[in-house]
C-alpha beads as a LAMMPS data file, in Angstrom:
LAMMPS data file: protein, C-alpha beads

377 atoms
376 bonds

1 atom types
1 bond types

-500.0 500.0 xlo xhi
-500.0 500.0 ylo yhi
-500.0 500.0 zlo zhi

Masses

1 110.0

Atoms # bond

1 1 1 -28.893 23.237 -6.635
2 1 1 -28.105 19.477 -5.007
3 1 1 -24.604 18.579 -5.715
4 1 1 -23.911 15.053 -6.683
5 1 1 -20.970 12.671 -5.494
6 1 1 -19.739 9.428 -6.427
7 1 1 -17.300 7.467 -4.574
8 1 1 -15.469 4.527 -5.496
9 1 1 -12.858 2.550 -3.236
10 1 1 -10.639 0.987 -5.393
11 1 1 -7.013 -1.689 -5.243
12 1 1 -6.847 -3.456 -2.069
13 1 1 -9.009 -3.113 0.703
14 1 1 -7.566 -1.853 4.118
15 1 1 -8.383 -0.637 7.397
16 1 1 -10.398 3.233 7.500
17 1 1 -12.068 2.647 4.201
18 1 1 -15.236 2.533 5.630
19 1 1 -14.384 5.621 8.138
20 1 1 -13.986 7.803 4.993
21 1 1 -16.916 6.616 3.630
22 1 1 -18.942 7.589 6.639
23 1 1 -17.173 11.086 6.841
24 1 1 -18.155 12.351 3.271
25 1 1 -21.536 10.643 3.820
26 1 1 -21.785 12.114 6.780
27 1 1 -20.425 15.332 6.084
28 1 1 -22.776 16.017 3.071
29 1 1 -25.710 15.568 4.903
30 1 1 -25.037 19.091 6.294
31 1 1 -24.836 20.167 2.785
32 1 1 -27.334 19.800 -0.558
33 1 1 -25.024 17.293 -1.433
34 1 1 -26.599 13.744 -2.338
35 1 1 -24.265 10.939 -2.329
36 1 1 -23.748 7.423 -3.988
37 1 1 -21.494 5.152 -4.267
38 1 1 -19.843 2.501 -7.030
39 1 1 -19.518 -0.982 -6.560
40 1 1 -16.035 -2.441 -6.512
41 1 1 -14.132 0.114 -7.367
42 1 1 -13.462 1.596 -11.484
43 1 1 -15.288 -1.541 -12.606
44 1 1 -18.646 -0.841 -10.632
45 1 1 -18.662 2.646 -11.944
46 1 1 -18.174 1.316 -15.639
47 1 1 -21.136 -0.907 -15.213
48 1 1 -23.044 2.088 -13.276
49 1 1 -23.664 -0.070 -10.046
50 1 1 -24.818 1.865 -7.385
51 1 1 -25.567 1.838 -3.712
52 1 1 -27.081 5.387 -2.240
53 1 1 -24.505 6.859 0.654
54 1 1 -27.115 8.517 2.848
55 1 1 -28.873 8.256 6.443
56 1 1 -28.794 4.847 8.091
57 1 1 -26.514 3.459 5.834
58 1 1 -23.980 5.473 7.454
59 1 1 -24.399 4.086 11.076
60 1 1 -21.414 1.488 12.001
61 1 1 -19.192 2.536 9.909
62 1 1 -16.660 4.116 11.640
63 1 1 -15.256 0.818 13.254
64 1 1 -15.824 -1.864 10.206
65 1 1 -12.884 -2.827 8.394
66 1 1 -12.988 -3.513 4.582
67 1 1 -15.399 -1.289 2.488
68 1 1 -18.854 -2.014 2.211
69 1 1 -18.687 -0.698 -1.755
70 1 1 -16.561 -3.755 -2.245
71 1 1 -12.986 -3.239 -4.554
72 1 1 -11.271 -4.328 -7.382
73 1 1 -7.967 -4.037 -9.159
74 1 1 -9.254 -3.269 -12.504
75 1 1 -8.569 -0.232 -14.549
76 1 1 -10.562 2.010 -16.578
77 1 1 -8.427 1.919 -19.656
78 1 1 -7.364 -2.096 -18.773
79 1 1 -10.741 -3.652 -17.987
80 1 1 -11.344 -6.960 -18.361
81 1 1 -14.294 -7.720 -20.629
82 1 1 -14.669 -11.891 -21.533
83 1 1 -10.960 -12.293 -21.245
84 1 1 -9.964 -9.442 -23.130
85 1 1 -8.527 -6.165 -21.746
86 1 1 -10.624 -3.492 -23.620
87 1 1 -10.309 0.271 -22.698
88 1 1 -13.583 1.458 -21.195
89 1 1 -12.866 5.668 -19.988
90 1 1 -15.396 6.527 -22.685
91 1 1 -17.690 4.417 -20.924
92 1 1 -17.045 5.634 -17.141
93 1 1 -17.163 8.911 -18.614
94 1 1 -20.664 8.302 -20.174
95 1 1 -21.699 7.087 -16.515
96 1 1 -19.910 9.763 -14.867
97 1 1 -22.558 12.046 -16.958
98 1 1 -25.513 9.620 -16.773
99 1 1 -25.148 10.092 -12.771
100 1 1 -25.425 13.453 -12.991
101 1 1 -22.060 13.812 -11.114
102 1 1 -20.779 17.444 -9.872
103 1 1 -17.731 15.400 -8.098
104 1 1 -16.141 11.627 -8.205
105 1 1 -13.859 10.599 -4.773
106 1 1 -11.565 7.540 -5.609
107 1 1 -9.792 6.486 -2.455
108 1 1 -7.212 4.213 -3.443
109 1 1 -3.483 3.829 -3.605
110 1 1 -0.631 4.711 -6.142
111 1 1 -2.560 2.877 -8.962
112 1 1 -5.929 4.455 -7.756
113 1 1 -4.058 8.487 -8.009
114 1 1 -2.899 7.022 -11.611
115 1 1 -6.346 5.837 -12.460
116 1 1 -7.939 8.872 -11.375
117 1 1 -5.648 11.275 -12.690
118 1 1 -6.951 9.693 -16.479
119 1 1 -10.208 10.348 -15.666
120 1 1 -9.493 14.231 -14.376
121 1 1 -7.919 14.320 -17.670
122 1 1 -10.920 13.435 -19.566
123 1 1 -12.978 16.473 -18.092
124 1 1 -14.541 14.531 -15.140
125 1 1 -14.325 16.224 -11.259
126 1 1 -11.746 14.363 -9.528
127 1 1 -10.694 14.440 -6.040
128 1 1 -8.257 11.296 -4.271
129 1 1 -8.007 10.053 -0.713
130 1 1 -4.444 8.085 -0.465
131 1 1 -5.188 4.850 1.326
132 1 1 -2.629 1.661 1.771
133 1 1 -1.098 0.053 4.613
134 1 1 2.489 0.083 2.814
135 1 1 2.326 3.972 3.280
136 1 1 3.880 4.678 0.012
137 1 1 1.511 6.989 -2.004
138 1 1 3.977 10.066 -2.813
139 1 1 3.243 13.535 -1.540
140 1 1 1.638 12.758 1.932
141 1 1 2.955 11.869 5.019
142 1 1 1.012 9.021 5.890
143 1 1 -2.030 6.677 4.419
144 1 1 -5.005 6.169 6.247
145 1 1 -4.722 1.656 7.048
146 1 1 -0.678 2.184 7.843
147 1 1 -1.108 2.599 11.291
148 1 1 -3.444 -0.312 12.101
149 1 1 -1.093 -2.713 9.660
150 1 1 1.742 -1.046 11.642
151 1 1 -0.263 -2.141 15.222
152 1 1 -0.958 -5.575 13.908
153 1 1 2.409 -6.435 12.520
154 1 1 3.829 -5.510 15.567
155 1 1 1.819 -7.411 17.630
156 1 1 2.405 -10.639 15.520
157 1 1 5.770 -9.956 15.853
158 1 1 5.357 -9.509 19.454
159 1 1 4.124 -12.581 19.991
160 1 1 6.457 -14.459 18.139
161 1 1 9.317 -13.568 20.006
162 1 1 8.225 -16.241 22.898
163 1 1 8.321 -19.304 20.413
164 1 1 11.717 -18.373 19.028
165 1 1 13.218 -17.853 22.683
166 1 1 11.514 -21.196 23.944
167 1 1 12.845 -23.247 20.791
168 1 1 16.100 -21.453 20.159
169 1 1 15.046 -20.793 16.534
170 1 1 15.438 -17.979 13.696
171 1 1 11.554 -17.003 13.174
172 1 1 11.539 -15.639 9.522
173 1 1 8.500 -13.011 9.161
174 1 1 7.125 -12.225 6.145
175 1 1 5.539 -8.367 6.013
176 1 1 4.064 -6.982 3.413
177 1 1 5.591 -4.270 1.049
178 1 1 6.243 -4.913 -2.107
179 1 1 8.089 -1.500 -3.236
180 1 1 8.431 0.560 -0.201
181 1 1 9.686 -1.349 3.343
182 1 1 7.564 1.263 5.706
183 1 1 5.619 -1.267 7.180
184 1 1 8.466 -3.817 7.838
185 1 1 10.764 -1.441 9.148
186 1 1 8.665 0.233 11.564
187 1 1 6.876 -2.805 12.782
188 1 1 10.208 -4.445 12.814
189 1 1 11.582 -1.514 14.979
190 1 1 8.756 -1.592 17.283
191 1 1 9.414 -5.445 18.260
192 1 1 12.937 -5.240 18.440
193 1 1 13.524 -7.262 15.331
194 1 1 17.279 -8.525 15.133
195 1 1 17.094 -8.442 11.425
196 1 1 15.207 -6.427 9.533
197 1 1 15.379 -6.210 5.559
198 1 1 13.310 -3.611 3.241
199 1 1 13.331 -3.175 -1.013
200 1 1 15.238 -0.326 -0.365
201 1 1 18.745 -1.911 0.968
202 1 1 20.167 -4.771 -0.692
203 1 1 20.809 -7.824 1.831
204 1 1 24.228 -9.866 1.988
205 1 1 22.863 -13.299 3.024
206 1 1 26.189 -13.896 4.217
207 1 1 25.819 -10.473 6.552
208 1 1 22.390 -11.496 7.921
209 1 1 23.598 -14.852 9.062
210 1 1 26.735 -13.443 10.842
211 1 1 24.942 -11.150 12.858
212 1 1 22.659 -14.222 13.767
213 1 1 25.762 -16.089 14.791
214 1 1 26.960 -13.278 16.726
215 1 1 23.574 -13.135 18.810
216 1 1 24.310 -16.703 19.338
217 1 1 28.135 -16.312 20.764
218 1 1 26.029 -13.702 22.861
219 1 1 24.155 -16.280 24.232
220 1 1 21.374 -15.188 22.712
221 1 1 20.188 -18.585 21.046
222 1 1 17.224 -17.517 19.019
223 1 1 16.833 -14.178 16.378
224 1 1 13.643 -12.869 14.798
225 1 1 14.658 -11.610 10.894
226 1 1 11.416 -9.113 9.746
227 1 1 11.482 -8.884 5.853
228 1 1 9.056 -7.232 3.892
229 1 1 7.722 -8.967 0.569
230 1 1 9.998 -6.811 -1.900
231 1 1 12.994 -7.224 -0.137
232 1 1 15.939 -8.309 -2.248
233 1 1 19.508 -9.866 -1.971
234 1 1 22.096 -7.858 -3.699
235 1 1 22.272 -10.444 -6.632
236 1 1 18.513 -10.051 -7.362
237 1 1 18.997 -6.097 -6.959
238 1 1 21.702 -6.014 -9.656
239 1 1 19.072 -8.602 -11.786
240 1 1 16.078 -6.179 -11.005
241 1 1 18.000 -2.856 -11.567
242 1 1 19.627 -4.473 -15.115
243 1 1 16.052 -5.005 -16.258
244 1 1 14.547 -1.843 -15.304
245 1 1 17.022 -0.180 -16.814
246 1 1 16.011 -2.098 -19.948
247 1 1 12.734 -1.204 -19.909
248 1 1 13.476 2.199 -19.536
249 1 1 15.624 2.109 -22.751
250 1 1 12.663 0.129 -24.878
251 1 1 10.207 3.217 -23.527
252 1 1 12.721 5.931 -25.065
253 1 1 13.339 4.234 -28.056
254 1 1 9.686 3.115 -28.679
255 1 1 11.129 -0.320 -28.917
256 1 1 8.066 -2.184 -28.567
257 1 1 9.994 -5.746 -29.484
258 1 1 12.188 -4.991 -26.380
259 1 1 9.693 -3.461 -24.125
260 1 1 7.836 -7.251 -24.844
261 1 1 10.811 -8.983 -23.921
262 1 1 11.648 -7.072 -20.951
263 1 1 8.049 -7.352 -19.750
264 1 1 8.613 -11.235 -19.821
265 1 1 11.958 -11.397 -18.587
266 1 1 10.383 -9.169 -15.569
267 1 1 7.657 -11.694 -14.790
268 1 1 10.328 -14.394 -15.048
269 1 1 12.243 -12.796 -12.055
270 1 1 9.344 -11.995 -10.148
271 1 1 7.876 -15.735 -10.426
272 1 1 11.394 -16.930 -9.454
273 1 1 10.675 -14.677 -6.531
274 1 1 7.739 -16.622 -5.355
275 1 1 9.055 -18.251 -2.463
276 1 1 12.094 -15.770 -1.676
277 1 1 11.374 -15.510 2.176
278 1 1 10.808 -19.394 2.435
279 1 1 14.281 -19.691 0.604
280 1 1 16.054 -17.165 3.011
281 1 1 15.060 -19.283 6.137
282 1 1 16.414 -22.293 4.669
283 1 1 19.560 -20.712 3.537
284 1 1 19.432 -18.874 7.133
285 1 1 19.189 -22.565 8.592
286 1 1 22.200 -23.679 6.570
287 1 1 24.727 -20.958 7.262
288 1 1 23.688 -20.868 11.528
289 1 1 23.357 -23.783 12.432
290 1 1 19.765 -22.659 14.088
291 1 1 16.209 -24.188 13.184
292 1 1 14.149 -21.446 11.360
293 1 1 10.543 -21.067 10.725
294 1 1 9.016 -19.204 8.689
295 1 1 5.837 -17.011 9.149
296 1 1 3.998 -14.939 6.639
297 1 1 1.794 -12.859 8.311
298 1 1 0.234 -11.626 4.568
299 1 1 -3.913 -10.615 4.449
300 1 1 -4.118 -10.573 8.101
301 1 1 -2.423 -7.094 8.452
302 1 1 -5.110 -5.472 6.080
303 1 1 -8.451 -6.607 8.152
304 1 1 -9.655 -5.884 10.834
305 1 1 -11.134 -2.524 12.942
306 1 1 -8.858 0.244 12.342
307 1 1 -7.043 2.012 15.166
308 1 1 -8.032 5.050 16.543
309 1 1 -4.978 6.963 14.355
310 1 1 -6.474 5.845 11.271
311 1 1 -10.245 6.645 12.224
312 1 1 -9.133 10.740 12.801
313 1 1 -7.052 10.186 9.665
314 1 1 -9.943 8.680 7.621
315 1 1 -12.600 11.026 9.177
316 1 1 -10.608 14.048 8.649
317 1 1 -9.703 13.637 4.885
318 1 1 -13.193 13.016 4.422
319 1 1 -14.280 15.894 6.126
320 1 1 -11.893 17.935 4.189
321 1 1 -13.133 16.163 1.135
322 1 1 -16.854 17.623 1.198
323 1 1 -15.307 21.570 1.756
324 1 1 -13.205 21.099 -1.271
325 1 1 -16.300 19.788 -3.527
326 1 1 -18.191 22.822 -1.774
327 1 1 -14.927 24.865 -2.596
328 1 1 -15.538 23.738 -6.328
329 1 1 -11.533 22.343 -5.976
330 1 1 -10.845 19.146 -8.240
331 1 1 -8.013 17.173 -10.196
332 1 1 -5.945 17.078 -6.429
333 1 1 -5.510 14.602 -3.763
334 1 1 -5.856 15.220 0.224
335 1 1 -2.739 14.365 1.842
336 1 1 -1.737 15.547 5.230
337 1 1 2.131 16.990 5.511
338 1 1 3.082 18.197 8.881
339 1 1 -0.111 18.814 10.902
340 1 1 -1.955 20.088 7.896
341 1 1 -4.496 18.758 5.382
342 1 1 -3.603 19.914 1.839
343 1 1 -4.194 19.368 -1.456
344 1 1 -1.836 18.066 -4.314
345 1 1 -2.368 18.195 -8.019
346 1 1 -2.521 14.713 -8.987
347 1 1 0.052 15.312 -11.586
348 1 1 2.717 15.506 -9.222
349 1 1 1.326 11.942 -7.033
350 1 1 1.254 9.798 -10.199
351 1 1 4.538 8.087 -11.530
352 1 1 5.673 8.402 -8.125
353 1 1 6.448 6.370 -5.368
354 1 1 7.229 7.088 -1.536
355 1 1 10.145 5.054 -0.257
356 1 1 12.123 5.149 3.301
357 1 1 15.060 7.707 2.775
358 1 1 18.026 5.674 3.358
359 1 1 18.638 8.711 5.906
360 1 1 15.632 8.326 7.300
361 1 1 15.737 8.518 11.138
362 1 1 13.895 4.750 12.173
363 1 1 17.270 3.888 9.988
364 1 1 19.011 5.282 11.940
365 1 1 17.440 4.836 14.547
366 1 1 17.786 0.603 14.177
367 1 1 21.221 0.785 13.319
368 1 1 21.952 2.207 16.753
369 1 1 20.116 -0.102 18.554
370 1 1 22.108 -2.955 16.568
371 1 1 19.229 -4.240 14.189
372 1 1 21.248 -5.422 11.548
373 1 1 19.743 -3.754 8.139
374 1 1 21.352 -6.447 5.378
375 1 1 24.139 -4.586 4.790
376 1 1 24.983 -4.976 8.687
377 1 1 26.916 -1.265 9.183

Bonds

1 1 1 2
2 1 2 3
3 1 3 4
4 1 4 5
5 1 5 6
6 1 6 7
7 1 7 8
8 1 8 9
9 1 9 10
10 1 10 11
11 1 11 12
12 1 12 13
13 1 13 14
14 1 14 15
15 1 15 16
16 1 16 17
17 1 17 18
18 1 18 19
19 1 19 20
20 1 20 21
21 1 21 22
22 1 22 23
23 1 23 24
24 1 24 25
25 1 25 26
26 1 26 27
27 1 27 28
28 1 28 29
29 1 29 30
30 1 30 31
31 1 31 32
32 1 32 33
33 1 33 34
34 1 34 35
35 1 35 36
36 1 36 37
37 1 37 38
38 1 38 39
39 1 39 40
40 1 40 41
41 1 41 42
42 1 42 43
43 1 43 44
44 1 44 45
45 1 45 46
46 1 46 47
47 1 47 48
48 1 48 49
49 1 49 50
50 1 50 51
51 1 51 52
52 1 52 53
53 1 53 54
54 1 54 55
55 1 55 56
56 1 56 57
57 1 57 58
58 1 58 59
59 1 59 60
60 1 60 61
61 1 61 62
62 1 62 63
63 1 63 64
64 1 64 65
65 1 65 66
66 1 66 67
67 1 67 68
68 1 68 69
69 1 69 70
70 1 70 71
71 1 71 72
72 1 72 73
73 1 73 74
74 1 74 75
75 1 75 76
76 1 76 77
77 1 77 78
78 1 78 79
79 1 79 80
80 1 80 81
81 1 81 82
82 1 82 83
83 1 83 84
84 1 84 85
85 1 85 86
86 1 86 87
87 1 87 88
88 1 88 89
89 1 89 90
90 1 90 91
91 1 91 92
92 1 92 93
93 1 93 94
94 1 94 95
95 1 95 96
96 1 96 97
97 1 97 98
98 1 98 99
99 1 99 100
100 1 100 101
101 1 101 102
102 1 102 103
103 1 103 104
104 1 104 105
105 1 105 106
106 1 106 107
107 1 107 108
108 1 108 109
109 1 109 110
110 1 110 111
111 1 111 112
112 1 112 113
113 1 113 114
114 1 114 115
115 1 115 116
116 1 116 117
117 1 117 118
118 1 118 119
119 1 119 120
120 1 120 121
121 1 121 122
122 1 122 123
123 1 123 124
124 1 124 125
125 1 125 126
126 1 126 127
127 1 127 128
128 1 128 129
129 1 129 130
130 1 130 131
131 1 131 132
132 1 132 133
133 1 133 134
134 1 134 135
135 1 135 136
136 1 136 137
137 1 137 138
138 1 138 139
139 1 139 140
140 1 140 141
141 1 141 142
142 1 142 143
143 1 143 144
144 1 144 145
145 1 145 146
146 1 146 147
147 1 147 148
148 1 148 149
149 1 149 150
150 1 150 151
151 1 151 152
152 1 152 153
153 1 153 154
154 1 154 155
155 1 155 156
156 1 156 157
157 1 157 158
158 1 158 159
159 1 159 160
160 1 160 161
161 1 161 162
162 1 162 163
163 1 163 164
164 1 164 165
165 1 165 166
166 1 166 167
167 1 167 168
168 1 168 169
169 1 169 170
170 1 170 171
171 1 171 172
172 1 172 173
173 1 173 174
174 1 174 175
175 1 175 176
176 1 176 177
177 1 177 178
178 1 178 179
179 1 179 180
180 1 180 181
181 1 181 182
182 1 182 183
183 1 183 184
184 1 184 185
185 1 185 186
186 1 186 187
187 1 187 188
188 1 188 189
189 1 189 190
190 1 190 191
191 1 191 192
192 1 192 193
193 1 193 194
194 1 194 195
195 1 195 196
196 1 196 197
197 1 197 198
198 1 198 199
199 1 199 200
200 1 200 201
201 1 201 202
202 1 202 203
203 1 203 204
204 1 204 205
205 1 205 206
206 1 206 207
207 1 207 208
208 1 208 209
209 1 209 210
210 1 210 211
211 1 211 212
212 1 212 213
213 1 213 214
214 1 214 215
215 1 215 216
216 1 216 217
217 1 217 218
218 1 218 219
219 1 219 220
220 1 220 221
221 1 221 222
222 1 222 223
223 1 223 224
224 1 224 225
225 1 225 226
226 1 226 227
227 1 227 228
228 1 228 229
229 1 229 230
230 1 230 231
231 1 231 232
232 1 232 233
233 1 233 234
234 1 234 235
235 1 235 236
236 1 236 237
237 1 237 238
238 1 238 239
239 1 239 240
240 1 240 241
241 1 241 242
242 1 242 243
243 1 243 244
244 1 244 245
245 1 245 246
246 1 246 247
247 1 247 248
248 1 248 249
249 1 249 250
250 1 250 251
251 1 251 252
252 1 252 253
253 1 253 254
254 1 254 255
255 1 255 256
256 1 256 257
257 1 257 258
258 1 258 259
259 1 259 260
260 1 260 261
261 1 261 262
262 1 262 263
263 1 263 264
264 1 264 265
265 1 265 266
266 1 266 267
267 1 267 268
268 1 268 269
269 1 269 270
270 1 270 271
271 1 271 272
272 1 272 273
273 1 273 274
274 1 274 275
275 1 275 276
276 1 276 277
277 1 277 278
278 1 278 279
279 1 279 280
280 1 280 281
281 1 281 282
282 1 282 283
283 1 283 284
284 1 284 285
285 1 285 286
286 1 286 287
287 1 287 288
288 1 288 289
289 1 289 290
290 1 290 291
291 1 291 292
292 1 292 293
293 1 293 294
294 1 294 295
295 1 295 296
296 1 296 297
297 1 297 298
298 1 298 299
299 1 299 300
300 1 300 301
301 1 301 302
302 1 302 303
303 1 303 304
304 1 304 305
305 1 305 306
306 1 306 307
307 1 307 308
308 1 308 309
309 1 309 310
310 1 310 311
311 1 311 312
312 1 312 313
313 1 313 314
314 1 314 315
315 1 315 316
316 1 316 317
317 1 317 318
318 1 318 319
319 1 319 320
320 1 320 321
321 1 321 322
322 1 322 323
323 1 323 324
324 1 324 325
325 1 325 326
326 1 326 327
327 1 327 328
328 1 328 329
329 1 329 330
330 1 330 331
331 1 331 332
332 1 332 333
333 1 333 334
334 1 334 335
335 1 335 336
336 1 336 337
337 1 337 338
338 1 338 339
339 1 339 340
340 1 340 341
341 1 341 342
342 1 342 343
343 1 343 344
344 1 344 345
345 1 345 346
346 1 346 347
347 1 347 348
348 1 348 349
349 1 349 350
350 1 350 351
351 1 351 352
352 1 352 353
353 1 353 354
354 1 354 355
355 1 355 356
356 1 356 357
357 1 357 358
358 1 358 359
359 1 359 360
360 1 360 361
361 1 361 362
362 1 362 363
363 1 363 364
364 1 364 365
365 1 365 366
366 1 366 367
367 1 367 368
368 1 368 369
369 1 369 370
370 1 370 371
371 1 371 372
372 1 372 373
373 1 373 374
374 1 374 375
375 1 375 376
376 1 376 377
């Protein structure tokens, strides 16, 4: 009997999307597998928007950036429906059925796995492809879109290095990672950063601007400082860690008073946070003596033709995909560890996030080369 898959692409878009779209496409036309796909992500498969995944619709694929099934943030159990967040699984579900569906592929990131992982748990076929260029999706080694994000940062970087030597400045560059500093550390360590500063070590202002002023008694009259998005200072790290250990308090007790307080008090940092990069250059400015500029390199590093790395990656989780729905293997996600392709419950991706080990070896790696890290050992 035909076999039939739905995929959905869901959270942000990045580069290889499209590639592992082509290679379950592709890959189940050697099969009696018929394939659609959902428009923008959980939302198009709650309103049962479809496009068919087959033939010619396959051809180009493998270099296009973005996803042709178009994304969204929204989730199944959160959807927004006239301004109000109504839970819609029971709908999705319904759809799931109405399509006939043997198998569903969400390719997303942390929130995708979580997403998914509700639906597996209402009865429905489930298999996940990690995707996100901040390479933090727990139990695999690497996301299909890092790599590219990882070229492109680096190149910006790169080229930002003449401006800052010409004009003797600080250039102050904004990299995205919110959570999990993978991108800005290794794109940071691949341009020779002097500075670079990641959510997972605190940053002494004070520290940062001495090593700058060092460089300078060097005679080295300009410094680039790489920060990814979630970096904090060690003031906003004590804030941050004060409140989250709140919440976690108000989600033992039940306390919903105190989880709704928290939850405010949260958005309250994170909107003081708004222009946190733009605030270290100035402060950066003050303490040197040096003009800085600030760059944020932001959407740029998710579009874009993915690199060849992220094309095998992309075409061989897809490819892998297809044997497991032939295999009659659901509720896991394809993640590569090592050299191999393997699959992972989804109960032990969700809740979880991938962050550098402070041991980690680029760590290590930067210290020796003298990048200072925030903490400037």
């Amino acid at each position: 009997m035909t076999k039939h898959v739905g995929i959905l692409t869901a959270g942000g878009d990045c580069p290889g999307l499209n590639a592992a779209i082509r290679a379950i496409g592709k890959g189940a036309m050697n099969t009696d597998m018929r394939v659609i796909g959902f428009r923008d992500g959980f939302r198009g498969l709650m309103e049962n928007r479809t496009v068919p995944l087959e033939g010619e619709s396959m051809i180009g694929l493998l270099t296009l950036g973005g996803t042709i099934l178009g994304t969204s943030r929204d989730k199944p159990h959160k959807m927004p429906v006239d301004g109000t967040l109504v839970d819609m699984t029971d709908v999705i579900v319904d759809n799931y059925h109405r399509q006939h569906l043997d198998a569903l592929v969400c390719i997303g990131g942390g929130g995708t796995q979580k997403n998914a992982y509700r639906l597996a748990q209402k009865g429905l076929n489930i298999i996940t492809l990690p995707k996100t260029i901040d390479n933090d999706v727990a139990m695999t080694d690497i996301t299909f879109g890092y790599d590219t994000a990882l070229s492109i940062a680096t190149e910006a970087i790169d080229r930002l290095h003449s401006t800052a030597h010409s004009h003797h400045r600080i250039i102050v560059v904004e990299i995205m990672g919110h959570k999990a500093g993978w991108l800005g550390l290794g794109a940071g360590l691949a341009s020779g950063a002097d500075v670079i500063l990641i959510p997972e070590i605190p940053y002494d202002i004070q520290l940062v601007a001495n090593a700058i002023y060092k460089r300078v008694q060097r005679g080295r009259n300009f410094s680039i400082v790489a920060v990814s998005e979630g970096a904090l200072s060690l003031e906003e790290h004590k804030i941050l860690s004060a409140l989250l250990n709140k919440k976690e308090k108000a989600k033992a007790e039940d306390d919903k008073k105190l989880m709704r307080q928290v939850t405010t008090e949260l958005a309250e940092f994170e909107e003081k946070r708004t222009n946190h990069t733009l605030n270290l250059a100035r402060t950066l400015e003050k303490l040197t003596g040096l003009e800085a500029r600030l760059t944020i390199l932001g959407h740029l590093q998710r579009g874009g033709t993915p690199s060849a790395a992220d094309r095998v990656l992309s075409t061989k989780l897809g490819t892998a995909c297809i044997r497991l729905i032939e295999e009659g293997i659901f509720g896991v996600m394809i993640a590569v560890q090592g050299r191999k392709v393997v699959t992972v419950p989804l109960e032990e991706v969700v809740n979880k996030r991938k962050v550098v080990p402070l041991n980690h070896d680029w760590i290590e790696s930067a210290r020796s080369v003298g990048t200072c890290l925030g903490d400037c050992k």
